[in-house]
PDB file of N, CA, C and O in Angstrom:
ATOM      1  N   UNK A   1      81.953  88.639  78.425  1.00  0.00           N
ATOM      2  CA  UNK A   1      81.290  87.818  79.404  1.00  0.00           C
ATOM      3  C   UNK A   1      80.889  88.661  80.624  1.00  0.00           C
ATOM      4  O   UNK A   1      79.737  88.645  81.058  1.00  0.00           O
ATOM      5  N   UNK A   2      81.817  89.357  81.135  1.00  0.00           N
ATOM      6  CA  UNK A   2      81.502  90.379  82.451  1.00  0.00           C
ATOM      7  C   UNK A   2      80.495  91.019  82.072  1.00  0.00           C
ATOM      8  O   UNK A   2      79.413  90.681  82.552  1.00  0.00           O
ATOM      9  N   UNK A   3      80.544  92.155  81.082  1.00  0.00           N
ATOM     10  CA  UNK A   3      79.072  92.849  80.490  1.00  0.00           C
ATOM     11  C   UNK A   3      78.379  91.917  80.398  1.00  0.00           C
ATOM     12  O   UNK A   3      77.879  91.793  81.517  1.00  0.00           O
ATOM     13  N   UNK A   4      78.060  91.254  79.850  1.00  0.00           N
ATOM     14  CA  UNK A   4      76.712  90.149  79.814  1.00  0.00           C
ATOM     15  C   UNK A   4      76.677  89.705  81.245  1.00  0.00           C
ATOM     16  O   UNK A   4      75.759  88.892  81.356  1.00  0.00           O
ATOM     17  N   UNK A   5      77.129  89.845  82.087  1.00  0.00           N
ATOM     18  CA  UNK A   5      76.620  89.417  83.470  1.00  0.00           C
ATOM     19  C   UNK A   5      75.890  90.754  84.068  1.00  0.00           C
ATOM     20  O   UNK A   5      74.743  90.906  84.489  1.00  0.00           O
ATOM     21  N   UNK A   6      76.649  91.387  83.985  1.00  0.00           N
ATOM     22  CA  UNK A   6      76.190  92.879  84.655  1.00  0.00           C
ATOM     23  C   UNK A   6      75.089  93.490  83.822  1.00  0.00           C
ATOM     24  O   UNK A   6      74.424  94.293  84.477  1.00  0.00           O
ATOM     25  N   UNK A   7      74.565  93.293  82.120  1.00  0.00           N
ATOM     26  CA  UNK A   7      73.632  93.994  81.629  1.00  0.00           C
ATOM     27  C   UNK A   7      72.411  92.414  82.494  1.00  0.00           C
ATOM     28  O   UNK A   7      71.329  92.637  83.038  1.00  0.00           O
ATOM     29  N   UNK A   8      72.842  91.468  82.394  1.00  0.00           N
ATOM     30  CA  UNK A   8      71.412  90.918  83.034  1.00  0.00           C
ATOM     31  C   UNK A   8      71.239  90.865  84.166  1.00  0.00           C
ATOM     32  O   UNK A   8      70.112  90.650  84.613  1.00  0.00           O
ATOM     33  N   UNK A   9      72.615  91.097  85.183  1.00  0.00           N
ATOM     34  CA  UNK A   9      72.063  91.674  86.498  1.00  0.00           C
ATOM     35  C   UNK A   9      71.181  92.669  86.900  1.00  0.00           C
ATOM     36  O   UNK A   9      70.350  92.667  87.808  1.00  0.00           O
ATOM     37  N   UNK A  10      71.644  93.967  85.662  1.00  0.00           N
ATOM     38  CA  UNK A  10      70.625  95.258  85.841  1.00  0.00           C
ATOM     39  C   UNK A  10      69.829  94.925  84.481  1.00  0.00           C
ATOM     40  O   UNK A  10      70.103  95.784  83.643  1.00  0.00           O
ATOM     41  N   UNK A  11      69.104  94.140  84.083  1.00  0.00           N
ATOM     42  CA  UNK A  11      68.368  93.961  82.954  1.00  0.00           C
ATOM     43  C   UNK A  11      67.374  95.291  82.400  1.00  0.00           C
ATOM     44  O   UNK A  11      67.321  95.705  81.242  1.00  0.00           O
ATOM     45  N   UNK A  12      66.524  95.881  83.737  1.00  0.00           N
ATOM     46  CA  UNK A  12      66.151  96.704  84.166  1.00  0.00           C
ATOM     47  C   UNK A  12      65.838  98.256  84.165  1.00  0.00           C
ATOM     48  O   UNK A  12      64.893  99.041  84.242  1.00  0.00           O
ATOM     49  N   UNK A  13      67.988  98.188  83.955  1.00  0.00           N
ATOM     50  CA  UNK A  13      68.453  99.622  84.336  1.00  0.00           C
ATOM     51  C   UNK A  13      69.596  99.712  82.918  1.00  0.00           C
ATOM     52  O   UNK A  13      69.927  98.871  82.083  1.00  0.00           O
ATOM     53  N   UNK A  14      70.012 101.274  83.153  1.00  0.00           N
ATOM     54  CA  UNK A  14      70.939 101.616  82.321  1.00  0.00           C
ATOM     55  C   UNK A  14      72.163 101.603  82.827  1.00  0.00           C
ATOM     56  O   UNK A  14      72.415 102.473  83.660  1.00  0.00           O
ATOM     57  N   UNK A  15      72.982 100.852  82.544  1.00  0.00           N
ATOM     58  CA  UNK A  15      74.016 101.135  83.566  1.00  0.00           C
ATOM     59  C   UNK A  15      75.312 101.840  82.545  1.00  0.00           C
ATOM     60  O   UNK A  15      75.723 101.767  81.387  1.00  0.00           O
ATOM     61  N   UNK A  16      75.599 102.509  83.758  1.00  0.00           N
ATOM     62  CA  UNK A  16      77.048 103.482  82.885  1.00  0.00           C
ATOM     63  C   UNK A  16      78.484 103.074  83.691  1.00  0.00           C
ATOM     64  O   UNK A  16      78.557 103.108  84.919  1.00  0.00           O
ATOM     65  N   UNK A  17      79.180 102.834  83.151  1.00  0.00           N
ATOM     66  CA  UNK A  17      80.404 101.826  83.504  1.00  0.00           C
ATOM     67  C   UNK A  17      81.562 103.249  82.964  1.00  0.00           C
ATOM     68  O   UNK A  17      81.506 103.665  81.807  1.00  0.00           O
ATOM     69  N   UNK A  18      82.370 103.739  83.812  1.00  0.00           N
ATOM     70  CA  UNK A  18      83.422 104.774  83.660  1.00  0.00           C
ATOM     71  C   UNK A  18      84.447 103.675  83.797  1.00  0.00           C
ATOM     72  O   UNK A  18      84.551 103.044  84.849  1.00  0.00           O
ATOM     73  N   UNK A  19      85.232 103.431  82.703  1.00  0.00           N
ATOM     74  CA  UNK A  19      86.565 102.672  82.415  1.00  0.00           C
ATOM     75  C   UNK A  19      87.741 103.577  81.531  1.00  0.00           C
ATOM     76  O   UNK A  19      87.374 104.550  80.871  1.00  0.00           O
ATOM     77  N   UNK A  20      88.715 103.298  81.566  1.00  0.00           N
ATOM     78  CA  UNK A  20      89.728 103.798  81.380  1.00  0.00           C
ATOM     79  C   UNK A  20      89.786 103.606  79.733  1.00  0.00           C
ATOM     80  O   UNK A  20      88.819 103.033  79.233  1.00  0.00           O
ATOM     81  N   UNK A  21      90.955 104.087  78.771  1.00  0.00           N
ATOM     82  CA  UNK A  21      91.066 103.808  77.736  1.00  0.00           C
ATOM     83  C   UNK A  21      91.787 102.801  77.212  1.00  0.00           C
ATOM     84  O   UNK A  21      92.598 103.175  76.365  1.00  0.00           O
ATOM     85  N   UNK A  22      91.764 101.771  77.410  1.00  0.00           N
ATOM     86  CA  UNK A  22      92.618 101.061  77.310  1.00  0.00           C
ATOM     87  C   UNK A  22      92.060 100.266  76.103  1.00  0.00           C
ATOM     88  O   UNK A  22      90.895 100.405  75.731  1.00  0.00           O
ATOM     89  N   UNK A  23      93.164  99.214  75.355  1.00  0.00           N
ATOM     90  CA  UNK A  23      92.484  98.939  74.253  1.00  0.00           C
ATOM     91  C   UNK A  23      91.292  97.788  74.315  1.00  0.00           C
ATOM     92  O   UNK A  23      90.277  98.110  73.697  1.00  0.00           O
ATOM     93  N   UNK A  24      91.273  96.964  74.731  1.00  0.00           N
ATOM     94  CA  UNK A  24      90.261  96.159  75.140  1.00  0.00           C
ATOM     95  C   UNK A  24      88.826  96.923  75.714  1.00  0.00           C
ATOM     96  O   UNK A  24      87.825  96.221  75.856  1.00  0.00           O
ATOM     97  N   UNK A  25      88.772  98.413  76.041  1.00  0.00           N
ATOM     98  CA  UNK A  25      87.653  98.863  76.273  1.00  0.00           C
ATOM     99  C   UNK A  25      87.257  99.870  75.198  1.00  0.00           C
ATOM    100  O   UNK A  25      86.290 100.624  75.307  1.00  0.00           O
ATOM    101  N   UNK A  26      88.207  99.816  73.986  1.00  0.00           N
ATOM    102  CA  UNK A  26      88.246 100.262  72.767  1.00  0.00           C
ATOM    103  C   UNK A  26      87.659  99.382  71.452  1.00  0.00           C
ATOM    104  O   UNK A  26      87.339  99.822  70.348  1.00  0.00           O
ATOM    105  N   UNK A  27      87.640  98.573  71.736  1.00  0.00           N
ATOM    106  CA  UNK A  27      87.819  96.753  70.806  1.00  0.00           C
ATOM    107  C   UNK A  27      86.878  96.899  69.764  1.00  0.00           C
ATOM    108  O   UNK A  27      85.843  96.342  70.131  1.00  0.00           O
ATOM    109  N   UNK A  28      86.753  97.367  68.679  1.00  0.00           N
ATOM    110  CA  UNK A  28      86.019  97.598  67.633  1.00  0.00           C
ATOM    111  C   UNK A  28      84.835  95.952  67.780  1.00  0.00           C
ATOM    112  O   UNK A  28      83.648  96.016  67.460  1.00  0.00           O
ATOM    113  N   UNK A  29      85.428  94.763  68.256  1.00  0.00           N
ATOM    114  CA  UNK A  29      84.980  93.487  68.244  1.00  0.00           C
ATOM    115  C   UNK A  29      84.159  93.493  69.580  1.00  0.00           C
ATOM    116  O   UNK A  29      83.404  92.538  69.762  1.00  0.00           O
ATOM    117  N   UNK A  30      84.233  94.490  70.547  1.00  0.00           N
ATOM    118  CA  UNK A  30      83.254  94.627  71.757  1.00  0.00           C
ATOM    119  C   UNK A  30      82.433  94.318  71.751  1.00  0.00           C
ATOM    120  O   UNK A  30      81.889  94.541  70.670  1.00  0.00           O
ATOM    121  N   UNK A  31      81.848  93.831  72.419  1.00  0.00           N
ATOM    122  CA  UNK A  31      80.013  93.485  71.934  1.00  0.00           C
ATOM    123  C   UNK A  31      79.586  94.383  72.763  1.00  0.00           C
ATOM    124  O   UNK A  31      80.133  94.239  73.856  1.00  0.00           O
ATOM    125  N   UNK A  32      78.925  95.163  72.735  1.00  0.00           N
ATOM    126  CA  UNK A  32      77.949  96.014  73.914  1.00  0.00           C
ATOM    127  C   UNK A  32      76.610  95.564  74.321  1.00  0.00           C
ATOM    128  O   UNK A  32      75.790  95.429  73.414  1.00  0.00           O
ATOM    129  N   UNK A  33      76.265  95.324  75.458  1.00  0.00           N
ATOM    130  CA  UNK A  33      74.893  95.107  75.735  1.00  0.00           C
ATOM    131  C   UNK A  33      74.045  96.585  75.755  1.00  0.00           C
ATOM    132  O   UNK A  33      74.571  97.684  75.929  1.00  0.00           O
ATOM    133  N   UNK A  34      73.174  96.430  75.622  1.00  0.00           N
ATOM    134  CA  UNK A  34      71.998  97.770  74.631  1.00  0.00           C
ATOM    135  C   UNK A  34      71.777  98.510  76.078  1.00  0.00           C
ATOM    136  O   UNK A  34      71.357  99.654  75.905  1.00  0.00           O
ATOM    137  N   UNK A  35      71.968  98.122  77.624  1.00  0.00           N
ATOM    138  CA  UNK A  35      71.792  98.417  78.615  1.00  0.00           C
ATOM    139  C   UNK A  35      73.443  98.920  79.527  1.00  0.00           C
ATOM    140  O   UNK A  35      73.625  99.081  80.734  1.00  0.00           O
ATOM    141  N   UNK A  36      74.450  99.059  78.330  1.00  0.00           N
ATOM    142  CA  UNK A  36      75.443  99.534  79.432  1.00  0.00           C
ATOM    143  C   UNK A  36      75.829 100.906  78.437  1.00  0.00           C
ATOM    144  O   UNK A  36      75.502 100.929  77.251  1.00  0.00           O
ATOM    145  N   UNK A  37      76.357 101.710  78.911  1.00  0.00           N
ATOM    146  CA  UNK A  37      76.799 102.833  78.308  1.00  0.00           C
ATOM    147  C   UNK A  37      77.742 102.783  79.321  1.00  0.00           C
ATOM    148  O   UNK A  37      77.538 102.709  80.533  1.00  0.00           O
ATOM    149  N   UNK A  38      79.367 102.857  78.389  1.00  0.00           N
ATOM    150  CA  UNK A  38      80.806 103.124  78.450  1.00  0.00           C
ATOM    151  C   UNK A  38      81.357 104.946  78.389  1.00  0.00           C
ATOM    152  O   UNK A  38      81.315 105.784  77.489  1.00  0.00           O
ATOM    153  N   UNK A  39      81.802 104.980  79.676  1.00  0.00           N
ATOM    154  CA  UNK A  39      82.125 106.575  79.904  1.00  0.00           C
ATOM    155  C   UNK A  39      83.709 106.277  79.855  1.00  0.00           C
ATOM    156  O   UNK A  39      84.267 105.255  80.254  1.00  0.00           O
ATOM    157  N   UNK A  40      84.131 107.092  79.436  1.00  0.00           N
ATOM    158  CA  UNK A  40      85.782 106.807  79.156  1.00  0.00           C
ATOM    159  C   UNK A  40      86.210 108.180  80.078  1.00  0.00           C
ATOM    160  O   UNK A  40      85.744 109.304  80.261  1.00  0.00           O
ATOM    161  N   UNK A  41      87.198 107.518  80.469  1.00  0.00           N
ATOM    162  CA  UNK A  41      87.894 108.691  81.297  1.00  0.00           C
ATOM    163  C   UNK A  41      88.999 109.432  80.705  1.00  0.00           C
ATOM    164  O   UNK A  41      89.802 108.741  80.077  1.00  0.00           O
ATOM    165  N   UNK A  42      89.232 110.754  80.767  1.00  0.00           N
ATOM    166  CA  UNK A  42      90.092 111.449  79.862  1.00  0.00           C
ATOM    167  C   UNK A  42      91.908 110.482  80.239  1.00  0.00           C
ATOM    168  O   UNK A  42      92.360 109.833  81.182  1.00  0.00           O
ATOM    169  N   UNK A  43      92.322 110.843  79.115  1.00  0.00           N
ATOM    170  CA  UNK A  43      93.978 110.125  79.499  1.00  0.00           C
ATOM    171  C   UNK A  43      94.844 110.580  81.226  1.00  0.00           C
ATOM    172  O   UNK A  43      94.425 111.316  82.120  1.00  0.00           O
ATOM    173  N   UNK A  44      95.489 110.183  81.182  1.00  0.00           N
ATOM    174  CA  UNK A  44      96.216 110.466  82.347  1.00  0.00           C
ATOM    175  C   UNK A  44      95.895 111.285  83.405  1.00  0.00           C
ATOM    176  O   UNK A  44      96.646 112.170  83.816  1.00  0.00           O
ATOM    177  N   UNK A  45      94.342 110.918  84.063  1.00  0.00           N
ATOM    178  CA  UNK A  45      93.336 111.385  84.840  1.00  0.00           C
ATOM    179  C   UNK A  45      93.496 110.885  86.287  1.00  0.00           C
ATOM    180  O   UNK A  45      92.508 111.055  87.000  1.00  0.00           O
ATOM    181  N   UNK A  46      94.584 110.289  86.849  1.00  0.00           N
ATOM    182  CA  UNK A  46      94.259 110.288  88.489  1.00  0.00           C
ATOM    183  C   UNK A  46      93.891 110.584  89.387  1.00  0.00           C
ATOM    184  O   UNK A  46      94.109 109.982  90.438  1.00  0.00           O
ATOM    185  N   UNK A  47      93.002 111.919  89.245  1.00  0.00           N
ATOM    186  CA  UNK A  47      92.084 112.497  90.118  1.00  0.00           C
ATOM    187  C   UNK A  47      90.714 111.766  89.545  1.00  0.00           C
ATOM    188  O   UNK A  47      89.841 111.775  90.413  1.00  0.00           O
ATOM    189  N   UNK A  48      90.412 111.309  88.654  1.00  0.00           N
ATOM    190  CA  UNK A  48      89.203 110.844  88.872  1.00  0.00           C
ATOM    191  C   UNK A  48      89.031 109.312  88.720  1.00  0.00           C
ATOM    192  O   UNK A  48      88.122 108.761  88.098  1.00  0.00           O
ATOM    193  N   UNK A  49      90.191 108.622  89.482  1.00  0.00           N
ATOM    194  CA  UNK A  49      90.121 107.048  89.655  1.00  0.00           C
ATOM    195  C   UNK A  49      90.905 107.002  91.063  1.00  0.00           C
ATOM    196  O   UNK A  49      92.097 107.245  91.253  1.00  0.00           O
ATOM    197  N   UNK A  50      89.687 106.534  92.226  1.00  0.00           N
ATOM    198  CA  UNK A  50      90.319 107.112  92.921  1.00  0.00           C
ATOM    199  C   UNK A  50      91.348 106.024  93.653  1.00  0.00           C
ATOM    200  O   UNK A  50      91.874 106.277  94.737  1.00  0.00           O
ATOM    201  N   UNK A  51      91.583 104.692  92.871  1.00  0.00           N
ATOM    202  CA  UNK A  51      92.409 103.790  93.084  1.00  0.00           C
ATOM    203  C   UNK A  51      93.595 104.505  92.513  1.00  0.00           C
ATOM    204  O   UNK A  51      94.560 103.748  92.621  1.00  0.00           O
ATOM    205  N   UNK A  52      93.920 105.568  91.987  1.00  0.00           N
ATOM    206  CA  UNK A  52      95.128 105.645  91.944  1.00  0.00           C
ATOM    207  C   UNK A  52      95.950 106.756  92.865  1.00  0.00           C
ATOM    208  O   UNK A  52      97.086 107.200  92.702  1.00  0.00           O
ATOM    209  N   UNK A  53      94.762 107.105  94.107  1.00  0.00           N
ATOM    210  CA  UNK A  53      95.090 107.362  94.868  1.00  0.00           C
ATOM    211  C   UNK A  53      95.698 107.124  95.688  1.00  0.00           C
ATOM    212  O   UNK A  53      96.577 107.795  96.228  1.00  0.00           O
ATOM    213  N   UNK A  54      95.018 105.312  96.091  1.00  0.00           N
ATOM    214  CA  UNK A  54      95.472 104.403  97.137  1.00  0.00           C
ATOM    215  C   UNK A  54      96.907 104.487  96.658  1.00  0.00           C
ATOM    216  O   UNK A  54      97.826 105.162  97.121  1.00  0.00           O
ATOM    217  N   UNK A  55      96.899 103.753  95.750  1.00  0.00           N
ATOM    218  CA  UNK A  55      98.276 103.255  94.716  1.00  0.00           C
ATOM    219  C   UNK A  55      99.526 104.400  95.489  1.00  0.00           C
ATOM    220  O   UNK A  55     100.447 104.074  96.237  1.00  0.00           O
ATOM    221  N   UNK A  56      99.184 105.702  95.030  1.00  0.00           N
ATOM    222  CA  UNK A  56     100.424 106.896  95.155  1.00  0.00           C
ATOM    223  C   UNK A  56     100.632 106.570  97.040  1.00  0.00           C
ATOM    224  O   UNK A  56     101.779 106.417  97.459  1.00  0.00           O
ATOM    225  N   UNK A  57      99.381 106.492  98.073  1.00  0.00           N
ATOM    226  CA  UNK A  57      99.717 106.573  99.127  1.00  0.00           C
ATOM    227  C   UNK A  57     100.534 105.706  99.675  1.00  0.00           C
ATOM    228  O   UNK A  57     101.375 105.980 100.531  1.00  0.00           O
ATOM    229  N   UNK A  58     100.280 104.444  99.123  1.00  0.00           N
ATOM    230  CA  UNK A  58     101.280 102.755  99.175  1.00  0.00           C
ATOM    231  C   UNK A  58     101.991 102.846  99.026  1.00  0.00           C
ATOM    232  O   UNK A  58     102.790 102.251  99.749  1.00  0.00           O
ATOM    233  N   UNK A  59     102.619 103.897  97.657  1.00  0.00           N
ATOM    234  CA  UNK A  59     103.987 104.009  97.288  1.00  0.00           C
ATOM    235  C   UNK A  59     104.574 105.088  98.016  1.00  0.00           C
ATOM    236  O   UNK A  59     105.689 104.671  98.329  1.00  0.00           O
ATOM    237  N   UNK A  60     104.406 106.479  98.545  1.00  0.00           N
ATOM    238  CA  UNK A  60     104.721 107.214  99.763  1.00  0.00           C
ATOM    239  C   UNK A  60     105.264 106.020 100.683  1.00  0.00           C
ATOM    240  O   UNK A  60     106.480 106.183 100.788  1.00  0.00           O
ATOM    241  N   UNK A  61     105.041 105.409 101.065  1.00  0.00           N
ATOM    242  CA  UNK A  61     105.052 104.451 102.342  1.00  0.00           C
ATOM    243  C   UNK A  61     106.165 103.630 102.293  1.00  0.00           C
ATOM    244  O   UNK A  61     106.692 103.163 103.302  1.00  0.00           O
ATOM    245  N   UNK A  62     106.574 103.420 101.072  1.00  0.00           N
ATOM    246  CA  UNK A  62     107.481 102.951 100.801  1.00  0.00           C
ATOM    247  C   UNK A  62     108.803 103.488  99.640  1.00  0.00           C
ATOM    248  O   UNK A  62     109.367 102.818  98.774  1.00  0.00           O
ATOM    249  N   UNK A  63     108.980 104.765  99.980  1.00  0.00           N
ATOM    250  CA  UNK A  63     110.013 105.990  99.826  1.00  0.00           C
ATOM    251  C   UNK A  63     111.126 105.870 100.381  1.00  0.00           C
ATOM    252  O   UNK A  63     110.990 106.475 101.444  1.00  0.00           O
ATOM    253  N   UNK A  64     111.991 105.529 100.339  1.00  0.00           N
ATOM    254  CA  UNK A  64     113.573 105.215 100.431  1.00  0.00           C
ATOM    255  C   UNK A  64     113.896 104.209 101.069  1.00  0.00           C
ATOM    256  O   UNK A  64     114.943 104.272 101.714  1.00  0.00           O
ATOM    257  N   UNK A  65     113.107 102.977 101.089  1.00  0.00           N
ATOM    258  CA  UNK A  65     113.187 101.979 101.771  1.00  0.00           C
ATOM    259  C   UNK A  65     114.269 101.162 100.751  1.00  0.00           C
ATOM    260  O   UNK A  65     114.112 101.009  99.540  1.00  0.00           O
ATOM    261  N   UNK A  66     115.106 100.807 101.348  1.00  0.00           N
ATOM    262  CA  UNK A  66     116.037  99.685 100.266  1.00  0.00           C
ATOM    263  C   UNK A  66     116.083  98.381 100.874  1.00  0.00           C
ATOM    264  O   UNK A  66     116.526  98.274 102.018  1.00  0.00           O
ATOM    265  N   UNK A  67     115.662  97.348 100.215  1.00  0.00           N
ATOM    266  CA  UNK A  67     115.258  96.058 100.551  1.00  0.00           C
ATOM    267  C   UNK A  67     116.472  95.747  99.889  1.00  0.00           C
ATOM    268  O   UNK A  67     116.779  96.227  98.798  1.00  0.00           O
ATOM    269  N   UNK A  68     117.359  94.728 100.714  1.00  0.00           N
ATOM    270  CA  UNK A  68     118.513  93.715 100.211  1.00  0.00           C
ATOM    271  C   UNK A  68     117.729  92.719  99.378  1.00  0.00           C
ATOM    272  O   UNK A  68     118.153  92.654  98.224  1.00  0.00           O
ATOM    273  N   UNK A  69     116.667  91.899  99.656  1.00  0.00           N
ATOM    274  CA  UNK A  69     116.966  91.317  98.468  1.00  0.00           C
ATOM    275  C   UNK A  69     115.209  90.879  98.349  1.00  0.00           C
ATOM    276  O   UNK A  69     114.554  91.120  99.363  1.00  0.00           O
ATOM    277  N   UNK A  70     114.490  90.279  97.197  1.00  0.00           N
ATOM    278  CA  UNK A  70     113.028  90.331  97.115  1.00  0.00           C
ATOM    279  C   UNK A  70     111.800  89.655  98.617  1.00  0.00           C
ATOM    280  O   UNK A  70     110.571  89.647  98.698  1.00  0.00           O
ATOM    281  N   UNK A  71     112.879  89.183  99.563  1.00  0.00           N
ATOM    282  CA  UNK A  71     112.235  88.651 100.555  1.00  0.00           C
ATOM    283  C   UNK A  71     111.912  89.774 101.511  1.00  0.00           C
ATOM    284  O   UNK A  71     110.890  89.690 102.191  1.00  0.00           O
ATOM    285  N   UNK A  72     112.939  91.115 101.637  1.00  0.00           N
ATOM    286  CA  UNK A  72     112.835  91.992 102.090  1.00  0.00           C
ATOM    287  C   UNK A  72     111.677  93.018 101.715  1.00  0.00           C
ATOM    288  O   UNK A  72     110.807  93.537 102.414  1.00  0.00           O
ATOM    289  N   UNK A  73     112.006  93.136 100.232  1.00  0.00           N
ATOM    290  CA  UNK A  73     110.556  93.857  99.812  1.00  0.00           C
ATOM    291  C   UNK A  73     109.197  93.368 100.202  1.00  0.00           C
ATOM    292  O   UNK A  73     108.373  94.019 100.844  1.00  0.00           O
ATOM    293  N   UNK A  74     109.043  92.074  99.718  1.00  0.00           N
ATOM    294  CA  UNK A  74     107.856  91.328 100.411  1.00  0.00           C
ATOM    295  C   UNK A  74     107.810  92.013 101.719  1.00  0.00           C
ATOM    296  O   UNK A  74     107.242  93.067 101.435  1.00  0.00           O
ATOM    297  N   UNK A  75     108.035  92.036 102.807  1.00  0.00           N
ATOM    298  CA  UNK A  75     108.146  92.189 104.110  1.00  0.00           C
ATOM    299  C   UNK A  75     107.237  93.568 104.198  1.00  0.00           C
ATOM    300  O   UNK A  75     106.124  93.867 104.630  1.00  0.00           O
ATOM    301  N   UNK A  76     108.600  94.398 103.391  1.00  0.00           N
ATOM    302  CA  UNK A  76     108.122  96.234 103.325  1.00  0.00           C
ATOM    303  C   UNK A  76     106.506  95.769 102.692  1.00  0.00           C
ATOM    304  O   UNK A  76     105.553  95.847 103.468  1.00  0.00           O
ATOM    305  N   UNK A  77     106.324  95.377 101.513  1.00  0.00           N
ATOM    306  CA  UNK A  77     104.690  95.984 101.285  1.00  0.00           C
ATOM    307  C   UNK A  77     103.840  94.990 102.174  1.00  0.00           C
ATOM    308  O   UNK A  77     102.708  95.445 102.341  1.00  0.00           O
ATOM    309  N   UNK A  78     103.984  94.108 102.625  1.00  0.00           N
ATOM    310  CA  UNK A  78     103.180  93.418 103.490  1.00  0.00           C
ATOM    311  C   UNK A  78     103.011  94.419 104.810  1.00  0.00           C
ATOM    312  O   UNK A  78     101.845  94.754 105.019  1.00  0.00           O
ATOM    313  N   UNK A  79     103.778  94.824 105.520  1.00  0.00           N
ATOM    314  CA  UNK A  79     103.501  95.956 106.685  1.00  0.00           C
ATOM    315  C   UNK A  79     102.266  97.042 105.919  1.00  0.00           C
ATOM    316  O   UNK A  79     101.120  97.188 106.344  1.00  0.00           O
ATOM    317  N   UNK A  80     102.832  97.690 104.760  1.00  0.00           N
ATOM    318  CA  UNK A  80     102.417  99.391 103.979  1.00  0.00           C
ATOM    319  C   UNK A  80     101.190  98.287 103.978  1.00  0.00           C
ATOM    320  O   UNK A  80     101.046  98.043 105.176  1.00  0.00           O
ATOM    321  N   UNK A  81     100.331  97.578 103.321  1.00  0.00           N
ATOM    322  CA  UNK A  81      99.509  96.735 102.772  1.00  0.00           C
ATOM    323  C   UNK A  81      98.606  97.015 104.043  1.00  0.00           C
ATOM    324  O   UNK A  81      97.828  97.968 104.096  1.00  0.00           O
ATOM    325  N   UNK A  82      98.843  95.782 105.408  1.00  0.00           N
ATOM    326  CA  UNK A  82      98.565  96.002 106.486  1.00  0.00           C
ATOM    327  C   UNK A  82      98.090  96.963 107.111  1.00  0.00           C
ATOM    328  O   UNK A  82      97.084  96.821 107.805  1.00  0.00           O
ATOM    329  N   UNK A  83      98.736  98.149 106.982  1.00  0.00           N
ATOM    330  CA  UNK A  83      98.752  99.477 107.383  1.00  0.00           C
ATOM    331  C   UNK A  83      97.078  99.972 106.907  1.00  0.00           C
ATOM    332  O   UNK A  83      96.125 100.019 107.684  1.00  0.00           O
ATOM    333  N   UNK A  84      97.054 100.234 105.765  1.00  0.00           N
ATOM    334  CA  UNK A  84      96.469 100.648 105.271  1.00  0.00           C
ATOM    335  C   UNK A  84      94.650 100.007 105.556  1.00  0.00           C
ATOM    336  O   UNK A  84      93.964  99.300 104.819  1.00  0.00           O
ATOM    337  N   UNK A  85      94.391 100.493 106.642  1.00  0.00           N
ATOM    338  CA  UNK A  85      93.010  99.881 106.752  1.00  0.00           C
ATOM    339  C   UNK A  85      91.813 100.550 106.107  1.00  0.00           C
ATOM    340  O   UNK A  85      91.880 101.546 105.387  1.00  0.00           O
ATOM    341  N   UNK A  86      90.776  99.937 106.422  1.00  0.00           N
ATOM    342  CA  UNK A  86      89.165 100.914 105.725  1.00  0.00           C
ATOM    343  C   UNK A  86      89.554 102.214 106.056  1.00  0.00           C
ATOM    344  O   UNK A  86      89.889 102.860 105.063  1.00  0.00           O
ATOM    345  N   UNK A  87      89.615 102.758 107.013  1.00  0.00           N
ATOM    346  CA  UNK A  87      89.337 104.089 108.000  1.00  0.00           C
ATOM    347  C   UNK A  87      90.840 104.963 107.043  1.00  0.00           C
ATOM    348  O   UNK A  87      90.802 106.194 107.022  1.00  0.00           O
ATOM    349  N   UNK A  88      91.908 104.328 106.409  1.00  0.00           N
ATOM    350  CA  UNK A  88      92.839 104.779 105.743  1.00  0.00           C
ATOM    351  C   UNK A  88      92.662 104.886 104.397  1.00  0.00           C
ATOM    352  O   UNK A  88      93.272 105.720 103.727  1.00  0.00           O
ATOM    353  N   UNK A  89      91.893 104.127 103.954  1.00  0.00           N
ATOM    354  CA  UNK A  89      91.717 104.338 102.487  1.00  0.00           C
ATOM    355  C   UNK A  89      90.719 105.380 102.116  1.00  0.00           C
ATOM    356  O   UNK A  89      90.839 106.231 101.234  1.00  0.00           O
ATOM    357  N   UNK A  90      89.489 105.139 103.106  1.00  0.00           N
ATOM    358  CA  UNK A  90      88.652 105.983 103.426  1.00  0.00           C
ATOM    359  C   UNK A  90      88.948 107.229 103.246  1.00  0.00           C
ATOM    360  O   UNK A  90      88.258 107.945 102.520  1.00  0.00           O
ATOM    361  N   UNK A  91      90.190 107.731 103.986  1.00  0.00           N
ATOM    362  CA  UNK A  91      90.399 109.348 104.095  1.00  0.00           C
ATOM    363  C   UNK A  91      90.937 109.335 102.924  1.00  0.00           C
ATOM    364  O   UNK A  91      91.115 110.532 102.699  1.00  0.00           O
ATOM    365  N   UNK A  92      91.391 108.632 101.842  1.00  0.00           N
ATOM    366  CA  UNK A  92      92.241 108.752 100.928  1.00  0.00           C
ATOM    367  C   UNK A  92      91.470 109.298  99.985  1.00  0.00           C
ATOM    368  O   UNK A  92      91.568 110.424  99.497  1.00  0.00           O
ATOM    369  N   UNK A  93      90.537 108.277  99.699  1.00  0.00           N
ATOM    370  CA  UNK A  93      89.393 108.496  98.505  1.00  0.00           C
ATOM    371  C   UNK A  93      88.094 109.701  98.359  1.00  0.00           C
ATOM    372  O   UNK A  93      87.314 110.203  97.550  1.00  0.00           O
ATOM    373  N   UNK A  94      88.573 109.728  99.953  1.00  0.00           N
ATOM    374  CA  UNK A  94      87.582 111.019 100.241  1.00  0.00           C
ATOM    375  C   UNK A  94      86.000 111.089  99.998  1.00  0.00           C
ATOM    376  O   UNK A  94      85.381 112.121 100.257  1.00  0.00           O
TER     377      UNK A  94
END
């Protein structure tokens, strides 16, 4: 359904979609629209997704923090979360 939104958004154009390997972007049952071409990213590639940048910096942030009990954790990533504005992710992703 998503591809079929996005090949008739760019009806137009070719669009190339870099997704991960996962099995659902594997799916022998995929349907492909004739206008997207699927770039797969090599396995265990975190330099070139750069959300898993954010991800590692979130988790820095929250490095020896010990939360008594799940209300506490809430708390911790709600601050790290907070923290983390445009101008921070920004430098992240580079």
């Amino acid at each position: 359904m998503f591809l079929n939104l996005v090949s008739e958004r760019y009806k137009d154009s070719i669009v190339i979609m870099q997704v991960e390997q996962a099995g659902a972007h594997r799916a022998k049952r995929l349907q492909m629209p004739t206008n997207i071409i699927l770039l797969f990213q090599p396995s265990h590639s975190p330099e070139t997704n750069p959300i898993e940048r954010v991800w590692q910096h979130f988790k820095l942030g929250l490095r020896w923090q010990l939360p008594k009990n799940l209300d506490a954790l809430r708390l911790l990533m709600r601050a790290r979360l907070e923290a983390m504005t445009k101008e921070v992710i920004a430098s992240i992703v580079g």
